[in-house]
C-alpha positions in Angstrom: -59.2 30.6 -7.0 -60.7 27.7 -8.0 -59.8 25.0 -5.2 -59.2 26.3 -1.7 -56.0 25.1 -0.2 -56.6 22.7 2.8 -55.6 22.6 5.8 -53.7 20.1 7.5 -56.2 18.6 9.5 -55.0 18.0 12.9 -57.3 17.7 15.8 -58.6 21.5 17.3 -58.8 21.8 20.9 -61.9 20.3 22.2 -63.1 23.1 23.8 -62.8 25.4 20.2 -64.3 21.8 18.5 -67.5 22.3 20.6 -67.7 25.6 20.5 -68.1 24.9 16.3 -70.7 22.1 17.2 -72.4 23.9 18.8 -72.9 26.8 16.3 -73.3 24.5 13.5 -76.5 23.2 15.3 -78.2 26.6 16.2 -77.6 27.2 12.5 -79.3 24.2 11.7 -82.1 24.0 14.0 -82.5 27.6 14.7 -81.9 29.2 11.3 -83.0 26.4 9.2 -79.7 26.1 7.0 -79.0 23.9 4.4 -76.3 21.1 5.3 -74.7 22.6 2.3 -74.5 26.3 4.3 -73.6 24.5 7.3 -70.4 22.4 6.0 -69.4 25.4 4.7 -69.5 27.5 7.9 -67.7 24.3 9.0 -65.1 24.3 6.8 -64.3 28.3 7.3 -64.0 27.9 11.0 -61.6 24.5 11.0 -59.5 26.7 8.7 -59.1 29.8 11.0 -58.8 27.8 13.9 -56.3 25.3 12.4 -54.4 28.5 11.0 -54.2 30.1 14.1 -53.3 27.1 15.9 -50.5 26.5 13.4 -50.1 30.2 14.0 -48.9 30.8 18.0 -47.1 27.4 17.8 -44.9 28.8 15.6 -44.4 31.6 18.2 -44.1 29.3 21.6 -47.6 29.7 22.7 -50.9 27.6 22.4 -54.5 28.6 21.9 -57.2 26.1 23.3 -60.4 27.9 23.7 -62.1 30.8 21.5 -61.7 33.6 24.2 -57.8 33.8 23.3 -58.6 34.8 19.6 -57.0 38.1 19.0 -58.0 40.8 16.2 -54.5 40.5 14.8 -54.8 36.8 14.6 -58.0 37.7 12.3 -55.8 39.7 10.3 -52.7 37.4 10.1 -55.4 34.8 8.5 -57.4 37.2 6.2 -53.5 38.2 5.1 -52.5 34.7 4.5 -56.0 34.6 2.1 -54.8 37.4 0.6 -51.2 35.8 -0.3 -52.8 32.6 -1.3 -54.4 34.7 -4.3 -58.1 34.4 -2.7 -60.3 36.6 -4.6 -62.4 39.4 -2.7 -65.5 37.7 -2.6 -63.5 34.5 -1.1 -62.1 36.6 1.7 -65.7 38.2 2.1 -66.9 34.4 3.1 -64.4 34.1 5.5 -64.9 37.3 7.3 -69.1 36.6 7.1 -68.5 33.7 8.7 -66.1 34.5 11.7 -68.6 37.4 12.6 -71.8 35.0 12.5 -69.5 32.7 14.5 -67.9 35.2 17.5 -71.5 36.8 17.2 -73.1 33.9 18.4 -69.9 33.2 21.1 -70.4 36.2 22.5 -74.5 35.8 23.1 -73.5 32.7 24.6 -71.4 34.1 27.0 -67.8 32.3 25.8 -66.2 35.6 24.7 -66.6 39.3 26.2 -66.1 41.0 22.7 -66.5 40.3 19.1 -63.1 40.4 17.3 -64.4 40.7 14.1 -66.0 44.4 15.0 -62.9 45.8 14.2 -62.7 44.2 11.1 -64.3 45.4 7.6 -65.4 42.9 4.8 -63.3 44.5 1.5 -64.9 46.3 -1.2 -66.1 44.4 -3.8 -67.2 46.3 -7.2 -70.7 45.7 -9.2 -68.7 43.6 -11.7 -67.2 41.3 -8.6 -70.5 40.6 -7.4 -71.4 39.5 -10.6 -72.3 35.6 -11.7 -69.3 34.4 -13.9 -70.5 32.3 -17.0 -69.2 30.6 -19.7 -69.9 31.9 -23.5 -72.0 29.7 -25.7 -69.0 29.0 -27.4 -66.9 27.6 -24.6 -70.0 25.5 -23.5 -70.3 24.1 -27.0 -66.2 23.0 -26.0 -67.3 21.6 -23.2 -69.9 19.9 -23.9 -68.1 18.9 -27.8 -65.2 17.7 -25.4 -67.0 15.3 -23.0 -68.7 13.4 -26.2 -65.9 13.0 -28.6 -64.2 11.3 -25.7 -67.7 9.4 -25.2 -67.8 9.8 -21.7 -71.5 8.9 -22.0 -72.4 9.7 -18.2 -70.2 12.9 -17.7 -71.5 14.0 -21.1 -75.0 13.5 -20.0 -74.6 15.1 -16.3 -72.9 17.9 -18.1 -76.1 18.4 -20.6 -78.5 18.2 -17.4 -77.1 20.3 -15.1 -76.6 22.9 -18.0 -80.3 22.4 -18.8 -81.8 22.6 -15.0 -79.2 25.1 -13.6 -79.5 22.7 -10.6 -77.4 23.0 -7.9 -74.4 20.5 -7.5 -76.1 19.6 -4.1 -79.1 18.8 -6.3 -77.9 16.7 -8.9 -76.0 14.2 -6.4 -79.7 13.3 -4.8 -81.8 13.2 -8.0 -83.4 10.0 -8.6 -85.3 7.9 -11.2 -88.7 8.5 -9.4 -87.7 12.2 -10.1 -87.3 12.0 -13.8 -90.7 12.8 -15.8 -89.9 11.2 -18.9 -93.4 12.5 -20.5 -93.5 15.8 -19.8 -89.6 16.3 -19.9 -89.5 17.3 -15.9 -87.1 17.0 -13.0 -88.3 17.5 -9.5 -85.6 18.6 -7.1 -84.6 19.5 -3.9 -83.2 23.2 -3.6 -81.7 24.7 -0.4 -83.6 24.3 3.4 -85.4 20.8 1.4 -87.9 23.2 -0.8 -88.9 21.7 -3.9 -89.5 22.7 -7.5 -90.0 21.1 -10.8 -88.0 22.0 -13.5 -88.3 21.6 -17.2 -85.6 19.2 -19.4 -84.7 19.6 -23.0 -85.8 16.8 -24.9 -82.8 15.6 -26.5 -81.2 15.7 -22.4 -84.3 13.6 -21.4 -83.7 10.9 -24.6 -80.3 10.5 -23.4 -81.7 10.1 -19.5 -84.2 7.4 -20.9 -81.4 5.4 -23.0 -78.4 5.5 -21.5 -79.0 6.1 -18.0 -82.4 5.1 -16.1 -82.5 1.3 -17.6 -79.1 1.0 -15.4 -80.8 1.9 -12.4 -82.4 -1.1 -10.3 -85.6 1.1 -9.4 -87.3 4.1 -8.8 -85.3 4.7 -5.4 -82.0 4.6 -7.2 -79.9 8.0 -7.6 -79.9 9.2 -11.0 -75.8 9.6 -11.6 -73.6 7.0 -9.9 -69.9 6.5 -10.3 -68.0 3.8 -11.3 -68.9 0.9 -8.8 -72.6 1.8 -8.3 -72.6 4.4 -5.6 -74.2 7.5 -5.5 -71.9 10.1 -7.1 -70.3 12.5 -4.8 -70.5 16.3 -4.7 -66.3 16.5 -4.9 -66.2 14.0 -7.8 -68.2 16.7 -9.5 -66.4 19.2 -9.0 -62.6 17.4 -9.9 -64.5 16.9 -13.2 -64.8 20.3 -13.8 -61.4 20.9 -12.9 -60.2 18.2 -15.3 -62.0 20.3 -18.2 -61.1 22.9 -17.6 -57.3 22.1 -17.7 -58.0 20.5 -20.5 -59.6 22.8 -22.3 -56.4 25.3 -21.8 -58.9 27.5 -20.5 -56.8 30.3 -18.8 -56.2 30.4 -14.5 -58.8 33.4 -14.3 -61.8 31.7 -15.5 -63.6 30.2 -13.1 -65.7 26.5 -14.4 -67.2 24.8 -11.1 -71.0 23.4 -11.4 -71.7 26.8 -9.9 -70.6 28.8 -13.0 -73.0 25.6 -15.4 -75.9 27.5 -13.1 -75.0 30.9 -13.8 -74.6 30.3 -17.3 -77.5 28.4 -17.7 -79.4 31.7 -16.3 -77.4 34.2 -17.9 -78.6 32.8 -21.4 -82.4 32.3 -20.3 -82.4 35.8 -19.2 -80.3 37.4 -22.6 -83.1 35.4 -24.4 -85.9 37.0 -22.9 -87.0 34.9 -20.0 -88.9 37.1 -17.2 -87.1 37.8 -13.9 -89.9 35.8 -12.3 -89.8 32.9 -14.2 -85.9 32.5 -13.8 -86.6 33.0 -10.1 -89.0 30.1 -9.7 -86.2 27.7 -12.1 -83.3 28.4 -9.7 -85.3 27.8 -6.8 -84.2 31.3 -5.4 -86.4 32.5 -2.3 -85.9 36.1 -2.8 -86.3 38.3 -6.7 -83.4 40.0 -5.7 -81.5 36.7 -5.9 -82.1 36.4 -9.3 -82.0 39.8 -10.7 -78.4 39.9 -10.5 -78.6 38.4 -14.1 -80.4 41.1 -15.4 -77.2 43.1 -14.5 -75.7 40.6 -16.2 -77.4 41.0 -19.2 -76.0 44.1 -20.6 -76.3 43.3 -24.2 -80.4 42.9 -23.7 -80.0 46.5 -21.9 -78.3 47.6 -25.3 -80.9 46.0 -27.5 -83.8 48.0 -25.2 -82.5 51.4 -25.1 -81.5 51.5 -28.4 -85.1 50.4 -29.4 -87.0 52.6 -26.8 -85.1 55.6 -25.7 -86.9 58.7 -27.9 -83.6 59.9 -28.7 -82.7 56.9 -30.6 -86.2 57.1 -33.1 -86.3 58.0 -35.9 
């Protein structure tokens, strides 16, 4: 799915609405999430709640604090994913997120059992788990699309993010005193605010020196910026992604979100040799076994090894 379906947004109860507060802080402060993390576990739990809300209105009853959450309203919700074509991992979130949340209500004291123990995350196969990408080809599209059209900024932010495999959270906060024009650098700012430099192709970091950086004011100024001058925002990102990939014709199944630029990005650094390690440290990953999901990926490397290696296939 590549857009979740919102809900409406009325107001929650207050007492549910602090009770999400709440959580959202002992994530931050406690856990050290990301605001990134923590919007999401945000935007989970406003979902379920405004569901459910939705839900026993429909049936002449009301809901107005966390303690009247029933297993089958889980299930009723997780169904409703189901219907609204959510893939596995989707639904996964979800469920990861309602069990961190009632977790942590039932520590505090505001419910006297977990819901969620009752319910199991769904299986998700090897090939699930793994990072969709595009295919060189389709990239050259992409990329071939945004400059024939000369959208000279989109076609830029396209070649960057392709280039750094930088998060979309990333490339909405770069700015001009991050840019290393001499040594072909950018220096970001990866999940939990930890830092890393990573390297730019030169013909991306010509383009940066032309056509965008002598528009900025000053070393302070954000890197991309939409139409009036304002930092560019995360969502606006994103639609443009959606609007290539309609365009494109690309078909309903394949996934193109600033995630997928990153996983692609990877995918072909690791089929072209690049160590585990070194991808690790350019994705800004805390943990190898983050990043040896692309060497899964990388089956035609696999190939190329056994076939070279394996005594059976000597001569």
């Amino acid at each position: 799915m590549s857009a979740e379906v919102q809900e409406p947004n009325e107001p929650l109860p207050q007492a549910i609405a602090d009770a999400i507060e709440d959580f959202a802080v002992t994530k931050r402060l406690e856990e050290g999430r990301s605001d990134t993390t923590i919007k999401a576990y945000k935007h989970d739990l406003h979902m379920f709640f405004r569901f459910l809300v939705k839900l026993v209105h429909n049936m002449n009853a009301t809901i107005t604090t966390i303690a009247d959450v029933k297993v089958a309203h889980v299930k009723r919700f997780l169904l409703s994913l189901d219907e609204r074509s959510y893939t596995k991992v989707g639904i996964a979130r979800k469920i990861a997120t309602l069990k961190s949340f009632f977790g942590y209500a039932r520590f505090m004291g505001y419910v006297q059992a977990n819901p969620l123990d009752q319910i199991k995350s769904p299986h998700i196969s090897q090939a699930e788990h793994l990072p969709k990408f595009l295919t060189q080809e389709e990239m050259d599209k992409v990329l071939a699309y945004a400059r024939e059209r000369q959208w000279i900024q989109e076609y830029i932010l396209l070649r960057f993010m392709y280039a750094t495999m930088c998060r979309v959270s990333e490339v909405c906060g770069v700015k001009v005193k991050d840019i290393d024009v001499q040594k072909c650098f950018v220096h970001l700012r990866g999940k939990g605010n930890k830092e890393r430099w990573v390297p730019v192709d030169e013909k991306t970091m010509a383009l940066l020196q032309k056509l965008v950086i002598p528009q900025r004011g000053g070393p302070d100024d954000v890197l991309f910026v939409n139409k009036k001058g304002m930092p560019i925002k995360q969502r606006v990102v994103q639609s443009m992604f959606q609007q290539l990939k309609d365009a494109l014709g690309f078909s309903t199944d394949k996934k193109m979100t600033p995630h997928v630029f990153r996983h692609t990005g990877a995918t072909m650094l690791r089929r072209n040799g690049m160590d585990i390690s070194e991808l690790q440290d350019l994705l800004g990953h805390a943990s190898p076994n983050t990043t040896r999901i692309y060497a899964k990926n990388d089956i035609e490397t696999i190939n190329q090894s056994y076939r070279k290696m394996h005594p059976l296939n000597q001569k």
